[in-house]
VOKE-944223 format. One record per residue (C-alpha): x negated, y negated, z negated; residue in three letters. Coordinates in steps of 0.2 Angstrom, whole numbers, plus 5000, padded with zeros to 4 digits. Layout:
# VOKE-944223
XYZAla...
//
This chain:
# VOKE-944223
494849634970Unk495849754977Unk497249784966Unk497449964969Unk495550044969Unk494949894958Unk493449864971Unk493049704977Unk493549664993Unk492349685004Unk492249875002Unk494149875004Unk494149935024Unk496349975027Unk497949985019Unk499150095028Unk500950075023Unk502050225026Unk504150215027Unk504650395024Unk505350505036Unk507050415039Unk507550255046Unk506250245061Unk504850365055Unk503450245058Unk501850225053Unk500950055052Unk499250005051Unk498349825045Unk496849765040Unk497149645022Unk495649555020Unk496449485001Unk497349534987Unk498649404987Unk499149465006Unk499449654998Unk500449614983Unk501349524995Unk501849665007Unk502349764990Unk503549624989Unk504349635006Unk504549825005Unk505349844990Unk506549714996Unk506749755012Unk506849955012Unk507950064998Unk506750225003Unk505050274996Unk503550174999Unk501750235000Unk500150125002Unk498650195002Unk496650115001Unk495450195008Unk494250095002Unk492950204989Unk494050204970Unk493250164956Unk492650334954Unk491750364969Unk492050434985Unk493950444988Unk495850384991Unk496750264980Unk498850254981Unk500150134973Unk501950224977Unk503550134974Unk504950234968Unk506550234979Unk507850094969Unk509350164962Unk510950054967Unk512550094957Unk
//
């Protein structure tokens, strides 16, 4: 199941991952075929990256027609 939209996978089609403008102002695209693989990508950017992080589905959401996102908040260091 895909653990933002709540589909099963095989209506889950991409995830883009997006770094906020800074550092290199890239845009990535990947095909996840499991939820296990996402949840692990969440893990890397959150430890890799202080800035923003966006992930979007655009698989259908559990209402219907539409886009699904899981933002993680930038961490606050002190």
């Amino acid at each position: 199941m895909c653990i933002i939209c709540a589909h099963p996978l095989p209506h889950r089609i991409h995830w883009w991952w997006n770094t906020r403008k800074g550092r290199n102002d890239s845009i990535q695209q990947t095909k996840i075929n499991q939820s296990c693989i996402a949840q692990q990508s969440i893990f890397i950017l959150e430890k890799e990256y202080d800035i923003e992080q966006i992930i979007i589905c655009e698989a259908e959401n559990v209402h219907g027609i539409g886009r699904d996102t899981l933002q993680l908040k930038e961490r606050k260091t002190t």
